[in-house]
Backbone as a chain_set.jsonl record, in Angstrom:
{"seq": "XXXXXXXXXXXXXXXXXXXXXXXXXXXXXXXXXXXXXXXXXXXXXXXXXXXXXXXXXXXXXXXXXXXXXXXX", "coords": {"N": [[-9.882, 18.64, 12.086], [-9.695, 20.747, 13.751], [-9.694, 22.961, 16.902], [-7.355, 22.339, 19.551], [-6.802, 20.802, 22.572], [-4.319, 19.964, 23.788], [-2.076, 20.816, 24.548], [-2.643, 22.845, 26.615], [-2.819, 21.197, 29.109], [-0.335, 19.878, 29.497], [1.178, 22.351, 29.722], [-0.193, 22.852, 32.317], [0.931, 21.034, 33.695], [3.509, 21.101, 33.831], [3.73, 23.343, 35.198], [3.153, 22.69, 37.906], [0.855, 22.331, 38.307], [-2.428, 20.977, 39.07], [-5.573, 19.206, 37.817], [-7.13, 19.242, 40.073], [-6.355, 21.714, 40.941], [-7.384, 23.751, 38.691], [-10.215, 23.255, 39.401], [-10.696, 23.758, 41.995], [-10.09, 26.566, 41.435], [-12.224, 27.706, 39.795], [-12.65, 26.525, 37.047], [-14.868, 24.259, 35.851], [-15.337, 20.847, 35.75], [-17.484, 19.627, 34.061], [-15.907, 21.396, 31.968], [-13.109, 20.461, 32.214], [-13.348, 17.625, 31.606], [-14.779, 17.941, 28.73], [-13.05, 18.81, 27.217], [-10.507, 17.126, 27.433], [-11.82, 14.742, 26.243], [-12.277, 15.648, 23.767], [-14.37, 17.309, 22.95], [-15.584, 19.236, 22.368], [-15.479, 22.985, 22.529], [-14.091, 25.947, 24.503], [-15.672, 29.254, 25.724], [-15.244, 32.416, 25.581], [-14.942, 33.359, 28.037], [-13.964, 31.62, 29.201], [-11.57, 30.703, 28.158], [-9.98, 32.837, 28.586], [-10.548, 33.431, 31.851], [-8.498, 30.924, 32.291], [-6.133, 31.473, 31.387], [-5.605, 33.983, 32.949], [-5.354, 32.459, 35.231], [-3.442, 30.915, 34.815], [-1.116, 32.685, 33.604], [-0.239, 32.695, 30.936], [-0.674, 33.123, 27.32], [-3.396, 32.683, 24.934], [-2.556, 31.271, 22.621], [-0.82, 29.179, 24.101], [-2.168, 27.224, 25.517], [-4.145, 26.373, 23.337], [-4.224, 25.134, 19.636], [-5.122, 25.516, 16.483], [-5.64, 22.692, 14.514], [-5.479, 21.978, 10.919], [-8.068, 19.908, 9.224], [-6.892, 16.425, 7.987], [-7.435, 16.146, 4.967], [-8.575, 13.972, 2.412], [-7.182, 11.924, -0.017], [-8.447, 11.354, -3.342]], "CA": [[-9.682, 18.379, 13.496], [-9.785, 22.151, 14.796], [-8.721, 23.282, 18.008], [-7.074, 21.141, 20.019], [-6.078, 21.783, 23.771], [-3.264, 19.233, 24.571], [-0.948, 22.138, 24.993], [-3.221, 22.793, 28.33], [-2.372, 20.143, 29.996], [1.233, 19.979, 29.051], [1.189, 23.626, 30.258], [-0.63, 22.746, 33.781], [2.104, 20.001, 34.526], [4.665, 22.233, 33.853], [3.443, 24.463, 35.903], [3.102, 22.167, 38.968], [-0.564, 22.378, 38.961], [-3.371, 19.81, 38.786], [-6.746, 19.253, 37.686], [-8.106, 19.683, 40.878], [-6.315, 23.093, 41.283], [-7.634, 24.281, 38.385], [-11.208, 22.859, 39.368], [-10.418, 24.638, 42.707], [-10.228, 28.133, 40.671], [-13.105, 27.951, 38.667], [-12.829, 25.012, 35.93], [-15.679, 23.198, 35.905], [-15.384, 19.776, 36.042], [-17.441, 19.182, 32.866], [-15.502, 21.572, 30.988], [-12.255, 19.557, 31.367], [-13.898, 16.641, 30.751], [-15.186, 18.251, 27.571], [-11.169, 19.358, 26.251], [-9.749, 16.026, 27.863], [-12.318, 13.932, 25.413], [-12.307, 16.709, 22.209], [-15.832, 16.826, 22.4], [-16.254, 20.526, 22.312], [-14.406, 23.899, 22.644], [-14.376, 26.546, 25.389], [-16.143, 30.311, 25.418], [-14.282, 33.205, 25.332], [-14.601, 33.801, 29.436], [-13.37, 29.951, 30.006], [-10.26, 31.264, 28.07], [-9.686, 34.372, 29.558], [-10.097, 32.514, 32.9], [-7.464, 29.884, 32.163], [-4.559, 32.456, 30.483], [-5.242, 34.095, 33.963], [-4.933, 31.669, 36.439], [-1.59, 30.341, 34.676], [-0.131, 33.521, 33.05], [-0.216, 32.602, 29.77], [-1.702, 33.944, 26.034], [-4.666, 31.903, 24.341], [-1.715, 30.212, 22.25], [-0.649, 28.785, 25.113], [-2.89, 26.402, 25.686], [-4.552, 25.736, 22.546], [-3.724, 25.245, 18.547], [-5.769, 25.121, 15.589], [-4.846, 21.922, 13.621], [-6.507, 21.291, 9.906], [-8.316, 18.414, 8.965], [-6.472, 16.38, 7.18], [-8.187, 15.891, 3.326], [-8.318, 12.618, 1.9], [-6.826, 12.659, -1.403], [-9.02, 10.272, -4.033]], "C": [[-10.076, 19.604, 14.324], [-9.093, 22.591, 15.703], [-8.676, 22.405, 19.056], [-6.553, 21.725, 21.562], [-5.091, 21.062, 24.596], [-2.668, 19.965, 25.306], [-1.269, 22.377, 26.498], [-3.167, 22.421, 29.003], [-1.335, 19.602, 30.171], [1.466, 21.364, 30.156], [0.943, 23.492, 32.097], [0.328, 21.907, 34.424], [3.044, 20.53, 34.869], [4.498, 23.141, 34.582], [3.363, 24.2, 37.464], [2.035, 22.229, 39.868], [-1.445, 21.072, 38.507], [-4.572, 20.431, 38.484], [-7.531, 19.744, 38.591], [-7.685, 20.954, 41.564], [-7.463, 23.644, 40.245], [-9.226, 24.068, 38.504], [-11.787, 23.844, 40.645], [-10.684, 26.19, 42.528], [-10.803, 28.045, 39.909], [-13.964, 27.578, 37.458], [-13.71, 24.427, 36.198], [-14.905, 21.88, 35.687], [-15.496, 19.005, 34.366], [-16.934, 19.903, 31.636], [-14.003, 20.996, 30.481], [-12.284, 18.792, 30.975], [-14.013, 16.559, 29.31], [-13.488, 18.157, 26.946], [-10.571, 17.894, 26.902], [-10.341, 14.828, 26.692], [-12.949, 14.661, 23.653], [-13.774, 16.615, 22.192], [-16.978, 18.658, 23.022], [-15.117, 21.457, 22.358], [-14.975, 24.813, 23.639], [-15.05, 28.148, 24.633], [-15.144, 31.47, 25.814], [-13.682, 33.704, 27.28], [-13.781, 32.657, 29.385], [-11.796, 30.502, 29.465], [-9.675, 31.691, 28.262], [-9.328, 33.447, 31.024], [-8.709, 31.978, 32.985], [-6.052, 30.701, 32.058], [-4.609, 33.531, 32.414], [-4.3, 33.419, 34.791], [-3.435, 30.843, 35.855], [-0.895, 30.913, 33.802], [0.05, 32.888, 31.905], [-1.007, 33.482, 28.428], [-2.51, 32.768, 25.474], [-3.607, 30.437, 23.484], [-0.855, 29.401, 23.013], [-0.651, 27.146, 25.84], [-4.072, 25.868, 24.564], [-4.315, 25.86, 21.494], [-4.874, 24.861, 17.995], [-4.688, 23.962, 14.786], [-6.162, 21.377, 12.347], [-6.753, 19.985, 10.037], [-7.512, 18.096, 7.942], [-6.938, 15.908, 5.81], [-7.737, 14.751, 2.651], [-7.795, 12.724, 0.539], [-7.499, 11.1, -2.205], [-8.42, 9.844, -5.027]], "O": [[-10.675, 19.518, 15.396], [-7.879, 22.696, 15.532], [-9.648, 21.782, 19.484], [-6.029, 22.827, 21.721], [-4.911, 21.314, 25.787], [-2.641, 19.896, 26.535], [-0.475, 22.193, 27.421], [-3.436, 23.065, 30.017], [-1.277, 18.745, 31.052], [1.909, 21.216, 31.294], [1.719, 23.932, 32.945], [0.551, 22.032, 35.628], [3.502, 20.536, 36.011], [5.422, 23.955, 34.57], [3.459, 25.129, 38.266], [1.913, 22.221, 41.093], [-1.059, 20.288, 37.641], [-4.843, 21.618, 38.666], [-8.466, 20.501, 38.329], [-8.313, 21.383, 42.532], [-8.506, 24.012, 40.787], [-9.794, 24.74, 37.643], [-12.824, 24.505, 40.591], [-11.339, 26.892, 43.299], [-10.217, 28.261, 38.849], [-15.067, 27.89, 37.007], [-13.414, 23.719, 37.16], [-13.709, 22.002, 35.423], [-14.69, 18.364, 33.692], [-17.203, 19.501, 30.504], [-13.577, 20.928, 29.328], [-11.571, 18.573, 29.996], [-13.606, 15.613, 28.635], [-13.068, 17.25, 26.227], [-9.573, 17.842, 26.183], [-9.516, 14.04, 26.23], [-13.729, 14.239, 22.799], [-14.337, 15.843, 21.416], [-18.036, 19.006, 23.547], [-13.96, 21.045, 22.267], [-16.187, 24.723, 23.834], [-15.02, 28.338, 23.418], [-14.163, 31.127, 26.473], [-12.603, 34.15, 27.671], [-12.603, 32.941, 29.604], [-10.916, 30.697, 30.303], [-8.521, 31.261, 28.247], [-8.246, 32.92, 31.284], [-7.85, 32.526, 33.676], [-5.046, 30.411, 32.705], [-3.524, 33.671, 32.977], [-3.103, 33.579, 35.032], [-2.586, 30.306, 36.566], [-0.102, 30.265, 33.12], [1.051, 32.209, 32.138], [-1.822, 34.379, 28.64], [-1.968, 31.695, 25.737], [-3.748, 29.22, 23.606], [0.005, 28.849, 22.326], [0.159, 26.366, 26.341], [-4.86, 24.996, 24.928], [-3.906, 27.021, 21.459], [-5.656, 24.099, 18.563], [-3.498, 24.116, 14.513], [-7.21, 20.76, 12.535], [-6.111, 19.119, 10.632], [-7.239, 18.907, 7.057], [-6.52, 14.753, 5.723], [-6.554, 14.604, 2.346], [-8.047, 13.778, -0.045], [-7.175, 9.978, -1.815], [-8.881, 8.898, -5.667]]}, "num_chains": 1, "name": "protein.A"}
């Protein structure tokens, strides 16, 4: 599975911010798109960015989760 960024959006609610704040400060558009539909991961600025703008650390807002291995 990899890294996953639910936590981020859990985090932004809690925080009493929205999408279109954080789109406001910087977020592209298609990069929440991208983490809203797992269909990529961010670069080390987009991270940085983010742990800014809502005081947080990298674990924060995202977790590595293994794949899980089929067993035959």
């Amino acid at each position: 599975m990899g890294i996953k960024y639910d936590k981020l959006f859990s985090l932004v609610k809690e925080r009493g911010k929205t999408e279109y704040w954080l789109r406001q400060n910087g977020i592209s558009p298609s990069i929440l798109n991208k983490l809203k539909h797992k269909a990529g991961g961010l670069d080390a600025r987009t991270i940085e960015k983010l742990c800014r703008l809502l005081q947080c650390q990298p674990s924060d807002i995202m977790e590595y989760v293994e794949d899980e291995k089929t067993i035959d």
